[in-house]
mmCIF entry with sequence, helices, sheets and N, C-alpha, C, O atoms, coordinates in Angstrom:
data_MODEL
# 
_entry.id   MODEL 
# 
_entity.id                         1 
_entity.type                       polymer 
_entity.pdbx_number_of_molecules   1 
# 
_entity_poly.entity_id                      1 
_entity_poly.type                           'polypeptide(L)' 
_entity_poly.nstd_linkage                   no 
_entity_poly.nstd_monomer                   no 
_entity_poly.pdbx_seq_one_letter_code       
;(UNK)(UNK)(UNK)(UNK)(UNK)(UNK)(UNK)(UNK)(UNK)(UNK)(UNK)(UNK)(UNK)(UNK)(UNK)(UNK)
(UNK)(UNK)(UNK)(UNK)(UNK)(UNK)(UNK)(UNK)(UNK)(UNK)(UNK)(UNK)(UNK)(UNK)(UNK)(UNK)
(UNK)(UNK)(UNK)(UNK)(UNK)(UNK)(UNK)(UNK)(UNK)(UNK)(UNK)(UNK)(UNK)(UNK)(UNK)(UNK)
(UNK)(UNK)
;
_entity_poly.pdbx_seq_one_letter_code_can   XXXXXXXXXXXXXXXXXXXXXXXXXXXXXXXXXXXXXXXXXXXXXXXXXX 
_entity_poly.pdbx_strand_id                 A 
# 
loop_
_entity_poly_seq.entity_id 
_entity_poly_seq.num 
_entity_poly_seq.mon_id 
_entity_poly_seq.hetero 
1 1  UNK n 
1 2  UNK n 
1 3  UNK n 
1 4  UNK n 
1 5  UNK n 
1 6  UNK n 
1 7  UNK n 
1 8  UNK n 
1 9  UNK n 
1 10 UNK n 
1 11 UNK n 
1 12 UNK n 
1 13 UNK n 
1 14 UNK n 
1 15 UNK n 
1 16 UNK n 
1 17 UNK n 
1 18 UNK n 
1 19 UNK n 
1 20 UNK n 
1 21 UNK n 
1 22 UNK n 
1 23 UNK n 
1 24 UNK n 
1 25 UNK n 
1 26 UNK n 
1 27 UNK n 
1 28 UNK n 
1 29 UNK n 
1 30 UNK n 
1 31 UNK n 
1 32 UNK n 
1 33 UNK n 
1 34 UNK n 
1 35 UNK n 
1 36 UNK n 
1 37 UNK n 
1 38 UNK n 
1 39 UNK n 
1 40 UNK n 
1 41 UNK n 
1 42 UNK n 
1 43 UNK n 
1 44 UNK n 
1 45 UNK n 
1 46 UNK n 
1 47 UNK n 
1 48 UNK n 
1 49 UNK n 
1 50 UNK n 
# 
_struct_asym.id          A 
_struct_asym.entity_id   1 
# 
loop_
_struct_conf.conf_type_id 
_struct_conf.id 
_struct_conf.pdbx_PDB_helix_id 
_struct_conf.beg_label_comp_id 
_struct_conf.beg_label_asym_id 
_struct_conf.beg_label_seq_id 
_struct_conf.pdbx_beg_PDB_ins_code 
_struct_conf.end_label_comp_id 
_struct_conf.end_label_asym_id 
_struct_conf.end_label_seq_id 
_struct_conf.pdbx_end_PDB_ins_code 
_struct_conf.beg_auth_comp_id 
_struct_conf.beg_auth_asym_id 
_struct_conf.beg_auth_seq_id 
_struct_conf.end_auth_comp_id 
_struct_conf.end_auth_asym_id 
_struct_conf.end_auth_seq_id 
_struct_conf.pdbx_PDB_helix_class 
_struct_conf.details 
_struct_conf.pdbx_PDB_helix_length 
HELX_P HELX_P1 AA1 UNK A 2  ? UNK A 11 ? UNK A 2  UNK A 11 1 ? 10 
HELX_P HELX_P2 AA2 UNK A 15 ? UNK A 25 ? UNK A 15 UNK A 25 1 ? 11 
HELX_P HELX_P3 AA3 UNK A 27 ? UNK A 45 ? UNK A 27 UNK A 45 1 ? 19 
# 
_struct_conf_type.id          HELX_P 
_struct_conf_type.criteria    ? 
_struct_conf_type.reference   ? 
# 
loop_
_atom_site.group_PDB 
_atom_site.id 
_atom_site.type_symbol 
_atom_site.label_atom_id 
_atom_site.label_alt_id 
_atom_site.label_comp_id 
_atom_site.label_asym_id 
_atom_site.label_entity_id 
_atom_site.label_seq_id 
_atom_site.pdbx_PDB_ins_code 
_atom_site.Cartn_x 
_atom_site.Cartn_y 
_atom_site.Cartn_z 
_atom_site.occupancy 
_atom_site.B_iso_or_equiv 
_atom_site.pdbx_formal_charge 
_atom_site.auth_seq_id 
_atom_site.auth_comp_id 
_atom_site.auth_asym_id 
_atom_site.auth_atom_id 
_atom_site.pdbx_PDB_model_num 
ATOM 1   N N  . UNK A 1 1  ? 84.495  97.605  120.137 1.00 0.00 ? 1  UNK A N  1 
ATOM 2   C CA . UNK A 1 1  ? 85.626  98.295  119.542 1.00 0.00 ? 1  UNK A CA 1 
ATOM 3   C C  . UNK A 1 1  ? 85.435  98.340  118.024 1.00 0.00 ? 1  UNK A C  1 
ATOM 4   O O  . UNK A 1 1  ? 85.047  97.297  117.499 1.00 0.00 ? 1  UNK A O  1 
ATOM 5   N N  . UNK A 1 2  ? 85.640  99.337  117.301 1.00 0.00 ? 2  UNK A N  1 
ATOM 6   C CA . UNK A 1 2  ? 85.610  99.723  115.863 1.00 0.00 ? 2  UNK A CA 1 
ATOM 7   C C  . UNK A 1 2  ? 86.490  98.569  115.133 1.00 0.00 ? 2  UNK A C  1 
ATOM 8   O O  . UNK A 1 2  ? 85.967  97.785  114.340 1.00 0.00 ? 2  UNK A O  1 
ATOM 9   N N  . UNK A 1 3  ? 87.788  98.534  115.447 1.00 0.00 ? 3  UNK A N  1 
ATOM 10  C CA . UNK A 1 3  ? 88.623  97.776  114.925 1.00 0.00 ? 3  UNK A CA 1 
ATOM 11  C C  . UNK A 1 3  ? 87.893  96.460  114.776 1.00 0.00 ? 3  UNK A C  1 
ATOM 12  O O  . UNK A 1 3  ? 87.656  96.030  113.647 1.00 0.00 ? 3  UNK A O  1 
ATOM 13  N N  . UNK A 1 4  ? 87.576  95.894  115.709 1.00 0.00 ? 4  UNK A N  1 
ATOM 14  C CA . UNK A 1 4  ? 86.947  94.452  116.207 1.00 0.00 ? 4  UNK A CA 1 
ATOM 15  C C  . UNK A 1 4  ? 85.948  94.791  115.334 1.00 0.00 ? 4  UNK A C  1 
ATOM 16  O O  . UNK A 1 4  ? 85.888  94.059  114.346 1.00 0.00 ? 4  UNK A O  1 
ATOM 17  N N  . UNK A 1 5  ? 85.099  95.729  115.399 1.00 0.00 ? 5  UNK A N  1 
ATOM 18  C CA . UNK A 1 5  ? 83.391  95.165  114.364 1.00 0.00 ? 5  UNK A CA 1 
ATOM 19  C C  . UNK A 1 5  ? 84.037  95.265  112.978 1.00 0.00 ? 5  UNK A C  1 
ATOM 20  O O  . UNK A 1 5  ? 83.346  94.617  112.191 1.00 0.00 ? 5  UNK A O  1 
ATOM 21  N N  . UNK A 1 6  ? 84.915  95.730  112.475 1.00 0.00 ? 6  UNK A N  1 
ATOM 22  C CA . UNK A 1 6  ? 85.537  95.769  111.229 1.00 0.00 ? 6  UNK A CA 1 
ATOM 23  C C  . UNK A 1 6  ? 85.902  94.274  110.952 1.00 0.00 ? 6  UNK A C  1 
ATOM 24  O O  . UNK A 1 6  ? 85.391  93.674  110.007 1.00 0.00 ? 6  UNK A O  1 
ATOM 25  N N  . UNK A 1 7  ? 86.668  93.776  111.675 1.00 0.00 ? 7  UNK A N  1 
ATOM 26  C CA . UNK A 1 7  ? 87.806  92.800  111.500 1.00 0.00 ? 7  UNK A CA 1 
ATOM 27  C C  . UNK A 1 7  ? 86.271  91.583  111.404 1.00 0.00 ? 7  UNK A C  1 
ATOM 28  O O  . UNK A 1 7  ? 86.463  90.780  110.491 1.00 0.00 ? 7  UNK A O  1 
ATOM 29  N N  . UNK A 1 8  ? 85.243  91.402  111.955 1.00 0.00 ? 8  UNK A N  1 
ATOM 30  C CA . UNK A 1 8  ? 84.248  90.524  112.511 1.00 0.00 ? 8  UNK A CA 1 
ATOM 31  C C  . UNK A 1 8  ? 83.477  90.846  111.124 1.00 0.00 ? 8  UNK A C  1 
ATOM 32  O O  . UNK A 1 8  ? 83.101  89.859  110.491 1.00 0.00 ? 8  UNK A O  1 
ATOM 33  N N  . UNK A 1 9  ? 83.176  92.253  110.534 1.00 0.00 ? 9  UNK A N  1 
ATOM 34  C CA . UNK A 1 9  ? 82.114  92.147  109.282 1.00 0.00 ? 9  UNK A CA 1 
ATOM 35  C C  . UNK A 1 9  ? 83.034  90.903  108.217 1.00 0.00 ? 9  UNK A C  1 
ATOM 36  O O  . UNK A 1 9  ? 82.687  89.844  107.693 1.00 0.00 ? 9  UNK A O  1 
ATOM 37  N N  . UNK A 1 10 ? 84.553  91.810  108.254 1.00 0.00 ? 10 UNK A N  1 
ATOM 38  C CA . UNK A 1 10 ? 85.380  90.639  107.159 1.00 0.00 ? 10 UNK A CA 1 
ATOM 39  C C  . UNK A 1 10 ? 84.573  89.556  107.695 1.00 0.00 ? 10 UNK A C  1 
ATOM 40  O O  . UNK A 1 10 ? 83.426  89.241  107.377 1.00 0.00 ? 10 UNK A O  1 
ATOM 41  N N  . UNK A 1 11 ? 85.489  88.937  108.715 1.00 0.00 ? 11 UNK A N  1 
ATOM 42  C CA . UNK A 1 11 ? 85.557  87.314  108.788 1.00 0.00 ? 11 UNK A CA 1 
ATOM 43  C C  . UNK A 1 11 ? 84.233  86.701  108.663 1.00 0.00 ? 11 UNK A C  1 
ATOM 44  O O  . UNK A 1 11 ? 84.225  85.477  108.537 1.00 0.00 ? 11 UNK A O  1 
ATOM 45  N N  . UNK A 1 12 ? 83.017  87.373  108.677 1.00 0.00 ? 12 UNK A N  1 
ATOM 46  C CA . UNK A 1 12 ? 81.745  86.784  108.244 1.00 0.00 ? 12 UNK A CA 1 
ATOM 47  C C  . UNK A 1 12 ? 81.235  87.445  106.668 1.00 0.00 ? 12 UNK A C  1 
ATOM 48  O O  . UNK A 1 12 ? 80.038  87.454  106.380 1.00 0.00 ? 12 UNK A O  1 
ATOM 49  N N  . UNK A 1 13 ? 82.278  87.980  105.721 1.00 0.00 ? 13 UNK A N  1 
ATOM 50  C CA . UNK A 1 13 ? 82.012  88.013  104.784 1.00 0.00 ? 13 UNK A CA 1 
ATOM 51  C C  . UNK A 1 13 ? 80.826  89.359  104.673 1.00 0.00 ? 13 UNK A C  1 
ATOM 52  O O  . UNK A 1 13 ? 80.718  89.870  103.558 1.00 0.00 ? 13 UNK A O  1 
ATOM 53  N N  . UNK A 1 14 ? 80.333  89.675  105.317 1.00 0.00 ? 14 UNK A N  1 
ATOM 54  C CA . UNK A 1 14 ? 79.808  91.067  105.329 1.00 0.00 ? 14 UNK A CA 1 
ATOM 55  C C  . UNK A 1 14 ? 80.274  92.328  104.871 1.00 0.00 ? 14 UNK A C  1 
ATOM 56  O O  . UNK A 1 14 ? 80.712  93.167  105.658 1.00 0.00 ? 14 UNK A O  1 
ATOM 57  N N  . UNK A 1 15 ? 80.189  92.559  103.329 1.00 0.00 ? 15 UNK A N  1 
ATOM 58  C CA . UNK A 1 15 ? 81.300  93.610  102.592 1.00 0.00 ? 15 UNK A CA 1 
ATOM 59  C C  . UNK A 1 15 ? 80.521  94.913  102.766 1.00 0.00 ? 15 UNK A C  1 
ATOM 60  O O  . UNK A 1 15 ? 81.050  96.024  102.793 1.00 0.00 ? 15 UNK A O  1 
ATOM 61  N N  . UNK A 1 16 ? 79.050  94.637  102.894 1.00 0.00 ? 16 UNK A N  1 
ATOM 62  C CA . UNK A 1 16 ? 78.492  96.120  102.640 1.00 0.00 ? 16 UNK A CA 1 
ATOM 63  C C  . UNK A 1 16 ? 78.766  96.383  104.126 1.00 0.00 ? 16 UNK A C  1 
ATOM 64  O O  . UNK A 1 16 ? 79.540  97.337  104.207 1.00 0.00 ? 16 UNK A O  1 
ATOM 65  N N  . UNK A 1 17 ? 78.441  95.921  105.293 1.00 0.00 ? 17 UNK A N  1 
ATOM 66  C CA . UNK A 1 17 ? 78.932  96.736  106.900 1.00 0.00 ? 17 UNK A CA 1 
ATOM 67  C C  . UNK A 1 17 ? 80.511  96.721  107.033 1.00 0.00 ? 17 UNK A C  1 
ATOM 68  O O  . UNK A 1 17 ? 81.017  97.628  107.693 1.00 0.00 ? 17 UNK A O  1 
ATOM 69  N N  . UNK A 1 18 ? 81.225  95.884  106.531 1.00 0.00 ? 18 UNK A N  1 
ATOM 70  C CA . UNK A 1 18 ? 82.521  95.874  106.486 1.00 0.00 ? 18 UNK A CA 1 
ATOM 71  C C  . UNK A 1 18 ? 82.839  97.966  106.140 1.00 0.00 ? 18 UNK A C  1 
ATOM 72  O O  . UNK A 1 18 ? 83.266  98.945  106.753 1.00 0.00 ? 18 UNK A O  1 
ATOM 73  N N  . UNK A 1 19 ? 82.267  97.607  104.762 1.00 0.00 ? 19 UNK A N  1 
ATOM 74  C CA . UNK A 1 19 ? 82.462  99.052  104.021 1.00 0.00 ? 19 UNK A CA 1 
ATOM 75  C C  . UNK A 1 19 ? 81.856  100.051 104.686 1.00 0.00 ? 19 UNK A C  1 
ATOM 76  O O  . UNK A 1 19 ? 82.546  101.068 104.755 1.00 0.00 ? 19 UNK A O  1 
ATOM 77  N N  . UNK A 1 20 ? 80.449  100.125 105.370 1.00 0.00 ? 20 UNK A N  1 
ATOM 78  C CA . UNK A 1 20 ? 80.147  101.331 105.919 1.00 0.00 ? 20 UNK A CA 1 
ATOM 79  C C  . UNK A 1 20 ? 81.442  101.373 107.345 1.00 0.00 ? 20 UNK A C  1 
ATOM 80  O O  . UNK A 1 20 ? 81.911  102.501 107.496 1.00 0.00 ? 20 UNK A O  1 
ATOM 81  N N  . UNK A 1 21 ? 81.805  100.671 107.980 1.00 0.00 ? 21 UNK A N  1 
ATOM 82  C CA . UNK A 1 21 ? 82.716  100.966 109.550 1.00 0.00 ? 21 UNK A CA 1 
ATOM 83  C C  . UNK A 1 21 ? 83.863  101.370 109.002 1.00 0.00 ? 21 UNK A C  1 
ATOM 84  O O  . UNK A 1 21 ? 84.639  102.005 109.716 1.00 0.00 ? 21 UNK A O  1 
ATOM 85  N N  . UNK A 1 22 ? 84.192  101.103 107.704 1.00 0.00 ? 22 UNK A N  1 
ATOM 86  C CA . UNK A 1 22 ? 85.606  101.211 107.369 1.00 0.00 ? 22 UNK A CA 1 
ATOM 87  C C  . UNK A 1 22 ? 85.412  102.838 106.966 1.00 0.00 ? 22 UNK A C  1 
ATOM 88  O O  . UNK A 1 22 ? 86.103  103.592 107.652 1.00 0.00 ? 22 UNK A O  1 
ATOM 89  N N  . UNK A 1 23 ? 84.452  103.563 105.810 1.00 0.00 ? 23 UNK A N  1 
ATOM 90  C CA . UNK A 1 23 ? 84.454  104.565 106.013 1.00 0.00 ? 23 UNK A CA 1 
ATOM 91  C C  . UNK A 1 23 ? 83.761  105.412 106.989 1.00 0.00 ? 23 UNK A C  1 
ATOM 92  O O  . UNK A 1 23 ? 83.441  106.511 106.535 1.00 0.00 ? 23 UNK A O  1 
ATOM 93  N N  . UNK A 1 24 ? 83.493  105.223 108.029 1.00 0.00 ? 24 UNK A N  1 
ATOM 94  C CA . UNK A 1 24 ? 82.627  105.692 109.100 1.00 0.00 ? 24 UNK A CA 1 
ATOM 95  C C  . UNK A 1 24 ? 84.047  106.080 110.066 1.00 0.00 ? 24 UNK A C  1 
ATOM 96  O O  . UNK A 1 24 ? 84.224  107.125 110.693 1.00 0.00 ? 24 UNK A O  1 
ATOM 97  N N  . UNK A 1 25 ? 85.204  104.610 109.944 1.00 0.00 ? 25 UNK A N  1 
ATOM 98  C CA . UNK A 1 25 ? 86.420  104.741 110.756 1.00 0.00 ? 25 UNK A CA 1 
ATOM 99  C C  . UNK A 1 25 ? 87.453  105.797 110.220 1.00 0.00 ? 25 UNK A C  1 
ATOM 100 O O  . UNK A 1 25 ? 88.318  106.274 110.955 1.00 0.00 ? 25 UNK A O  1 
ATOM 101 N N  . UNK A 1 26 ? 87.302  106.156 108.812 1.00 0.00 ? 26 UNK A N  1 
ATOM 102 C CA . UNK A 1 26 ? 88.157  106.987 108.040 1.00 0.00 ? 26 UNK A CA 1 
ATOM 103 C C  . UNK A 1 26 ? 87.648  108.609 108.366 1.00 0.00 ? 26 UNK A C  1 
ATOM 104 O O  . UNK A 1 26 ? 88.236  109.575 108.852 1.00 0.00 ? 26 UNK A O  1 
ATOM 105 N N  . UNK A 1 27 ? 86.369  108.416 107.888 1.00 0.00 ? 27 UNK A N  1 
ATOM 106 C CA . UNK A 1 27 ? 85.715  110.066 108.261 1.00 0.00 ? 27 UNK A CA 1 
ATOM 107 C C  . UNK A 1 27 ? 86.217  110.435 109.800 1.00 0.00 ? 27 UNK A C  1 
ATOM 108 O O  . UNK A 1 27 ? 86.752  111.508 110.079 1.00 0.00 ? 27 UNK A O  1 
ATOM 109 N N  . UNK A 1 28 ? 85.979  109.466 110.669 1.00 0.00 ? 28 UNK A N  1 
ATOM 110 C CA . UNK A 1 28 ? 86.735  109.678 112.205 1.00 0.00 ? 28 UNK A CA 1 
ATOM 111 C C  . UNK A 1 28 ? 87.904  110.116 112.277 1.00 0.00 ? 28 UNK A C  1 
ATOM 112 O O  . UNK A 1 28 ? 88.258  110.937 113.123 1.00 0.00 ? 28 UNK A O  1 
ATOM 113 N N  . UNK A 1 29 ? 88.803  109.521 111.219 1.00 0.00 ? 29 UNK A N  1 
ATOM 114 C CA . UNK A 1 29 ? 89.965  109.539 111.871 1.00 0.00 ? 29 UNK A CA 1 
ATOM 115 C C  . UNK A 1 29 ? 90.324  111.162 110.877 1.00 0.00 ? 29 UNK A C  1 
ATOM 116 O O  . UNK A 1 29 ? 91.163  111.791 111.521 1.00 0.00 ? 29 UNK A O  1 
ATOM 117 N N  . UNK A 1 30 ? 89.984  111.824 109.756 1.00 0.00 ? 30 UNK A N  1 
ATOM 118 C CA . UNK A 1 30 ? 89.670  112.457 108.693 1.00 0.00 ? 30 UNK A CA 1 
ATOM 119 C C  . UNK A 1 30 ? 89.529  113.965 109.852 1.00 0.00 ? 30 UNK A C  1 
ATOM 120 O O  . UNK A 1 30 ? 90.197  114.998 109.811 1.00 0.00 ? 30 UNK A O  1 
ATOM 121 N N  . UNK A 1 31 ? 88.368  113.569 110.854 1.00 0.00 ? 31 UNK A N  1 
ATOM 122 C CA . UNK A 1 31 ? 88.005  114.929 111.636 1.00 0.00 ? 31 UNK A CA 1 
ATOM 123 C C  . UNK A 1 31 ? 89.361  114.929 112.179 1.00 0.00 ? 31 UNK A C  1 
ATOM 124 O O  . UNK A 1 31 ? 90.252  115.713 111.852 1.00 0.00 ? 31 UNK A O  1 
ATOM 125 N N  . UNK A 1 32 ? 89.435  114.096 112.936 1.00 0.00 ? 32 UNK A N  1 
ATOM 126 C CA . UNK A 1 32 ? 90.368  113.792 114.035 1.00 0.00 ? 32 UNK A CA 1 
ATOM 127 C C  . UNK A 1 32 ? 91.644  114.828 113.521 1.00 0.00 ? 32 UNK A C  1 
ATOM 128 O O  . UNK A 1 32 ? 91.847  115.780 114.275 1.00 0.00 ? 32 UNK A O  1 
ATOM 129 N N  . UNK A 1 33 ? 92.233  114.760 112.704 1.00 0.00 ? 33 UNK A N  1 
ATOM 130 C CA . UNK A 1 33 ? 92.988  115.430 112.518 1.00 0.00 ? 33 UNK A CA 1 
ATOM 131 C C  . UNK A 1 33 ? 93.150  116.235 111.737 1.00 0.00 ? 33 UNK A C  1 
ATOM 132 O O  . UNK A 1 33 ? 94.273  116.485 111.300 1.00 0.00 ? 33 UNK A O  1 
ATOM 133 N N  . UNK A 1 34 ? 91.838  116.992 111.267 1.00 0.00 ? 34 UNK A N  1 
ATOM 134 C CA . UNK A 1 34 ? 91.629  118.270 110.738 1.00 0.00 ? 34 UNK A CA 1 
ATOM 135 C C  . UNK A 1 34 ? 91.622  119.234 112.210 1.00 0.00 ? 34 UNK A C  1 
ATOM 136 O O  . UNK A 1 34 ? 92.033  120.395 112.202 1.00 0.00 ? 34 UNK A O  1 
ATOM 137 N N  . UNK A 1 35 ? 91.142  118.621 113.334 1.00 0.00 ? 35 UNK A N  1 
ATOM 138 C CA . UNK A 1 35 ? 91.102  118.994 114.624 1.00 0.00 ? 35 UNK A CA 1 
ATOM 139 C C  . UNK A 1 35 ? 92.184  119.389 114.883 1.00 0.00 ? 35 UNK A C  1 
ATOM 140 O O  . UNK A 1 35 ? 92.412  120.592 115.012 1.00 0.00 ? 35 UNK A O  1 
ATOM 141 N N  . UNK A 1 36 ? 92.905  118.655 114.988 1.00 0.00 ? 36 UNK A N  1 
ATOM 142 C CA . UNK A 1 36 ? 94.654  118.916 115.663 1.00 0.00 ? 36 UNK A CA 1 
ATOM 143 C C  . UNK A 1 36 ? 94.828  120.150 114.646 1.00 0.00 ? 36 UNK A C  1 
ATOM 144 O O  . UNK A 1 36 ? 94.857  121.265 115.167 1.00 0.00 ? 36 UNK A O  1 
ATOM 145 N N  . UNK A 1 37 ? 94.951  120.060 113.207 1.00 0.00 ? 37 UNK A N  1 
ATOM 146 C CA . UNK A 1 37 ? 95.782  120.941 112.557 1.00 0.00 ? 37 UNK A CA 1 
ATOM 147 C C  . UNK A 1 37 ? 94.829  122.383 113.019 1.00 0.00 ? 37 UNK A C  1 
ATOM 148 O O  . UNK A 1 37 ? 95.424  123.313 113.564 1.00 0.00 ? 37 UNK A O  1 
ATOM 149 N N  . UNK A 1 38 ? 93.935  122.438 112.861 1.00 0.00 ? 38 UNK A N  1 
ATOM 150 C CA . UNK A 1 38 ? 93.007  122.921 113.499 1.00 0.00 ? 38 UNK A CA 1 
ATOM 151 C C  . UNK A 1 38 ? 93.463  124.414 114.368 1.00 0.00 ? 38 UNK A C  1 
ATOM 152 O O  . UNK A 1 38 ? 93.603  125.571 113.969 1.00 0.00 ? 38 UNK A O  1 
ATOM 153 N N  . UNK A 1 39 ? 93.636  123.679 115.938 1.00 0.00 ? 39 UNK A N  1 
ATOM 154 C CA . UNK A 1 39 ? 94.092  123.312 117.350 1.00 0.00 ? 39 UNK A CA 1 
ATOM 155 C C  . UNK A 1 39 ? 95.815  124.177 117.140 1.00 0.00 ? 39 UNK A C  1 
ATOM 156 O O  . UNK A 1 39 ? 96.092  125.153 117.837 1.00 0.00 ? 39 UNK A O  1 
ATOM 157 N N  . UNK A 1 40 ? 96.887  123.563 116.004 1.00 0.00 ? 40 UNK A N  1 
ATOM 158 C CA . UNK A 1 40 ? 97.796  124.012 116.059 1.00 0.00 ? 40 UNK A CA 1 
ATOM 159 C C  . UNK A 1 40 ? 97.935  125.075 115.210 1.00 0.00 ? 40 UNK A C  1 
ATOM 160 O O  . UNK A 1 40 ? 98.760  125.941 115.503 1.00 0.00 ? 40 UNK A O  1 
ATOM 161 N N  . UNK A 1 41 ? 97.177  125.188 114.052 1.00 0.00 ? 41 UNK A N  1 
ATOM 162 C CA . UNK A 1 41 ? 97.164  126.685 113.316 1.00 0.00 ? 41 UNK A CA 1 
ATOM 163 C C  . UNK A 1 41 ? 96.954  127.440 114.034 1.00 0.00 ? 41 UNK A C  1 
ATOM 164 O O  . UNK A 1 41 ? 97.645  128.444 113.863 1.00 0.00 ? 41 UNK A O  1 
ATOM 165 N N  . UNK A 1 42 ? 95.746  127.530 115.494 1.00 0.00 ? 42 UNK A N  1 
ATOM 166 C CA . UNK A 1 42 ? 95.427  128.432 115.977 1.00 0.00 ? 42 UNK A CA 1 
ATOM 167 C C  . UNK A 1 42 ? 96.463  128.623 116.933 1.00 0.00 ? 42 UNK A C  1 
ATOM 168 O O  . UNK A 1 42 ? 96.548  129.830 117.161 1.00 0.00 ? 42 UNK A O  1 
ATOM 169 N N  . UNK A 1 43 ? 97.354  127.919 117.645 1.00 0.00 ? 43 UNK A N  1 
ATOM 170 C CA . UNK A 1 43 ? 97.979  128.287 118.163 1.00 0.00 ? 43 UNK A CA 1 
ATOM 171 C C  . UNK A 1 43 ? 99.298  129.207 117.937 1.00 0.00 ? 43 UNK A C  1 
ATOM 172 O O  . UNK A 1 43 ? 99.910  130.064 118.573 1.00 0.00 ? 43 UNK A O  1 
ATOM 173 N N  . UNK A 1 44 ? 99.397  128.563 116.691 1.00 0.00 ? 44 UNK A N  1 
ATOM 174 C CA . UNK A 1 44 ? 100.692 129.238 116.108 1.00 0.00 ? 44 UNK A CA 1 
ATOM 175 C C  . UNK A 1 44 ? 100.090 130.782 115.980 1.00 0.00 ? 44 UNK A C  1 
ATOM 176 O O  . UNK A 1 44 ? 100.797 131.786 116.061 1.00 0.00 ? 44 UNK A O  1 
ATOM 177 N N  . UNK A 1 45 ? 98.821  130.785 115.788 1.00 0.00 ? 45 UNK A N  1 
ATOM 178 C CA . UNK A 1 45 ? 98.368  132.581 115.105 1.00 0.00 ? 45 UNK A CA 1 
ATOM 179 C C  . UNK A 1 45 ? 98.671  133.496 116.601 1.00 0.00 ? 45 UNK A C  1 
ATOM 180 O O  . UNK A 1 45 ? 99.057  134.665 116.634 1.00 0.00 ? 45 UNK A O  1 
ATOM 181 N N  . UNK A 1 46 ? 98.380  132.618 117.790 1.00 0.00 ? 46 UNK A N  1 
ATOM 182 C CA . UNK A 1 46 ? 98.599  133.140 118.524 1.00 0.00 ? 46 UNK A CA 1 
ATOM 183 C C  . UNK A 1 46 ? 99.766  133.510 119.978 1.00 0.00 ? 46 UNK A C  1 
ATOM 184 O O  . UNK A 1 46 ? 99.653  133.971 121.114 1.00 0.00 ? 46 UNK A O  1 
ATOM 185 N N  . UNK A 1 47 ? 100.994 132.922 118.994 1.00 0.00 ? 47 UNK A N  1 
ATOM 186 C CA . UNK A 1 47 ? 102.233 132.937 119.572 1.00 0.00 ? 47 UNK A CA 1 
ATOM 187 C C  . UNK A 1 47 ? 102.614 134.322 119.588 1.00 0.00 ? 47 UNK A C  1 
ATOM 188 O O  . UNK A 1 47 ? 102.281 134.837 118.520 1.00 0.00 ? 47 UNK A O  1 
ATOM 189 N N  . UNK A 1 48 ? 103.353 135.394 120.606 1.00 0.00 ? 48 UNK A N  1 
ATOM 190 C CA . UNK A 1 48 ? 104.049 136.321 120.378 1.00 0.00 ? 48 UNK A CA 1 
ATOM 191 C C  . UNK A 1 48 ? 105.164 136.477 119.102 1.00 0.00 ? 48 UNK A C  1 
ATOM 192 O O  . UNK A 1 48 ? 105.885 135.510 118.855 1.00 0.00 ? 48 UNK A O  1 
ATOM 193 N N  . UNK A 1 49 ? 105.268 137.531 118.421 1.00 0.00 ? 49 UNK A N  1 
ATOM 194 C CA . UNK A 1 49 ? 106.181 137.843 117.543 1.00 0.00 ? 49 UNK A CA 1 
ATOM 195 C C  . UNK A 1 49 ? 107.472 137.559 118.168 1.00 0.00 ? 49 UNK A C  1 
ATOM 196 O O  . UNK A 1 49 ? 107.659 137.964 119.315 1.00 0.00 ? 49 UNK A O  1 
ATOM 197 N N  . UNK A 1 50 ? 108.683 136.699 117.349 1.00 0.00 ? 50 UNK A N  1 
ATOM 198 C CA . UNK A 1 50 ? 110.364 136.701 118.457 1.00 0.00 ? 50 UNK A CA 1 
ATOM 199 C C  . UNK A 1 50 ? 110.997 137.442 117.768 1.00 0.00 ? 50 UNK A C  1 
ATOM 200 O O  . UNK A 1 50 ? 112.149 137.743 118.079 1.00 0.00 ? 50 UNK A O  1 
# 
């Protein structure tokens, strides 16, 4: 689990892998919801006029 290898670089003091999972977990989460907005712009373009 991401969370877990994060939480495990801390507790062994490991700042440089700490730092790559932490932004590796951000860029993830970064797509993640460029996706959705994504996903819902397109939907909205393609709603009927009310």
């Amino acid at each position: 689990d991401e969370h877990e290898d994060m939480i495990r670089a801390i507790v062994d003091g490991d700042v440089e892998r700490a730092d790559e999972l932490a932004s590796a977990h951000a860029a993830q989460i970064v797509h993640q919801i460029q996706e959705y907005v994504s996903r819902a712009y397109g939907n909205a373009l393609s709603m009927p006029r009310l």
